[in-house]
C-alpha positions in Angstrom: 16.1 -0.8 -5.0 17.1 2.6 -4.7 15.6 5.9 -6.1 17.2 9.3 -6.2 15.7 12.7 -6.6 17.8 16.2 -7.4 16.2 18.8 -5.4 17.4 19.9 -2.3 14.1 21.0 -0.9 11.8 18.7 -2.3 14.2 15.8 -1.1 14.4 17.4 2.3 10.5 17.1 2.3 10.3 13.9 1.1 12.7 12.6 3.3 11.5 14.1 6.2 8.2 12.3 5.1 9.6 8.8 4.1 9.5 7.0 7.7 10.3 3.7 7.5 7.8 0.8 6.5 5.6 3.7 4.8 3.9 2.8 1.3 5.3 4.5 -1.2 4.2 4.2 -5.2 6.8 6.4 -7.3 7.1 6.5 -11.1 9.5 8.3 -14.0 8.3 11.9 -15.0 8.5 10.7 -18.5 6.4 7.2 -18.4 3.5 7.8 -20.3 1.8 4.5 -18.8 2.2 3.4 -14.9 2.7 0.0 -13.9 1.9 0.1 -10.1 4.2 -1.6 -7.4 4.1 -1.2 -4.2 7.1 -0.3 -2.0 7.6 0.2 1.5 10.5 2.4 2.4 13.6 0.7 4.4 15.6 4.7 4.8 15.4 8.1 3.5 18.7 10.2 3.8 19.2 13.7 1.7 23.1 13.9 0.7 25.2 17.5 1.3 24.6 17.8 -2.5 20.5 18.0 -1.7 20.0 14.6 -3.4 16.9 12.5 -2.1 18.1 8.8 -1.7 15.6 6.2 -0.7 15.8 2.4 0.0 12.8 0.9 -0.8 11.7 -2.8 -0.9 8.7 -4.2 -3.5 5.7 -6.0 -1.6 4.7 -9.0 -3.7 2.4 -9.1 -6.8 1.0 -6.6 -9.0 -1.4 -3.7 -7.3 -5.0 -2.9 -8.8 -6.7 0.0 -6.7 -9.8 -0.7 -5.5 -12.4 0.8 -2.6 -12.8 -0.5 0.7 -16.3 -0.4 3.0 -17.2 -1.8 6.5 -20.0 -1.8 8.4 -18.8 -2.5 11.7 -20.6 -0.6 14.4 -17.7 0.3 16.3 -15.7 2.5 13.5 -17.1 6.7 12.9 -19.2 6.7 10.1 -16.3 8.9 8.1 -13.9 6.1 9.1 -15.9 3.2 7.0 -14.4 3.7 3.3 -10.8 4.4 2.3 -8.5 3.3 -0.7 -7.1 0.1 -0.7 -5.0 -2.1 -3.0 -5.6 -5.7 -3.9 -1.9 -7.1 -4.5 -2.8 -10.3 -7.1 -1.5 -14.3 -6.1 2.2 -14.8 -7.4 1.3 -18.7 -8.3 4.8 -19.4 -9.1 6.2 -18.3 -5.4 3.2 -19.7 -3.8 2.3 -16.1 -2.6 -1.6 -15.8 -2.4 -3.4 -12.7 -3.0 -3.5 -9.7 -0.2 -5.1 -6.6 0.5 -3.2 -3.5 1.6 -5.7 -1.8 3.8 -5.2 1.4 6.4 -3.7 0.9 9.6 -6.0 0.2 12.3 -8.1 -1.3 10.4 -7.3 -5.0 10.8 -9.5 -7.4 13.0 -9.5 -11.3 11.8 -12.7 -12.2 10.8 -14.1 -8.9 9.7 -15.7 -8.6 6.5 -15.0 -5.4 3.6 -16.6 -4.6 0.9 -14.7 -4.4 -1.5 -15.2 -2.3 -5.2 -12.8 -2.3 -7.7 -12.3 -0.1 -10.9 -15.2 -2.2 -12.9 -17.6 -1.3 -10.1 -17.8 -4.9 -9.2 -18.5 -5.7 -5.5 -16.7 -8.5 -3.2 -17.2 -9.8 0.1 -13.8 -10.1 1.1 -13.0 -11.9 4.9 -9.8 -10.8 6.5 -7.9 -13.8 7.8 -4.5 -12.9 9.8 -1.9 -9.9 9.4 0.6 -10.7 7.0 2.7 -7.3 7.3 2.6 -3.8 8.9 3.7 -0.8 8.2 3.4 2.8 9.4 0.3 3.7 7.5 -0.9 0.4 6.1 -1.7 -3.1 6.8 -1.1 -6.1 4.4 -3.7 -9.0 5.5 -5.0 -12.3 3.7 -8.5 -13.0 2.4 -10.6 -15.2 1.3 -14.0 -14.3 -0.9 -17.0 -15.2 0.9 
């Protein structure tokens, strides 16, 4: 996919910002109701005309945002809760469900704590790294 943007400056900005593999959610002034996808940019370039071009590539399944807690020891007590996203299973492709969590913050066997926008809590066990990016991590789970 592709996506465009007229300013000269604000597509400088943005471009300038876009590094590759970052996780980028971007939407049509003019849609009233947001289906969120996640992307992860593949370039950024600004043409001589100041239009913002950006390749960008969907990561599978729909998002829902949700919270994210640990209680590992080892992690600054400001460093255990950040946003996350829950991408759901894609049963037809056989893709299982994932969780898009912050960089860094990946370590097979851990366990978050996880709240989504219901205020229901999950125990969620990261298994292996599925994908990374420059300011995110997608891992599997399984509930425990």
């Amino acid at each position: 996919m592709r996506l465009a943007r007229r300013s000269r400056a604000a597509a400088t900005a943005v471009a300038q910002a876009a590094e590759p593999q970052a996780l980028v959610s971007p939407a049509p002034r003019s849609q009233v109701r947001i289906v969120m996808w996640s992307r992860s940019t593949t370039w950024a370039s600004v043409t001589r005309t100041g239009q913002l071009r950006i390749g960008v590539r969907y990561l599978p399944g729909t998002v829902r945002a949700i919270g994210l807690r640990t209680a590992d020891a080892s992690m600054a007590a400001a460093d255990k809760s950040a946003p996350g996203f829950l991408l759901q299973a894609i049963p037809a492709l056989k893709t299982p469900p994932s969780l898009i969590i912050p960089r860094n913050w990946f370590q097979p066997g851990r366990v978050l704590e996880i709240t989504q926008q219901s205020a229901e809590k999950l125990n969620a066990k990261m298994g292996f790294s599925v994908e990374r990016g420059i300011d995110y991590e997608r891992v599997s789970f399984t509930l425990v």
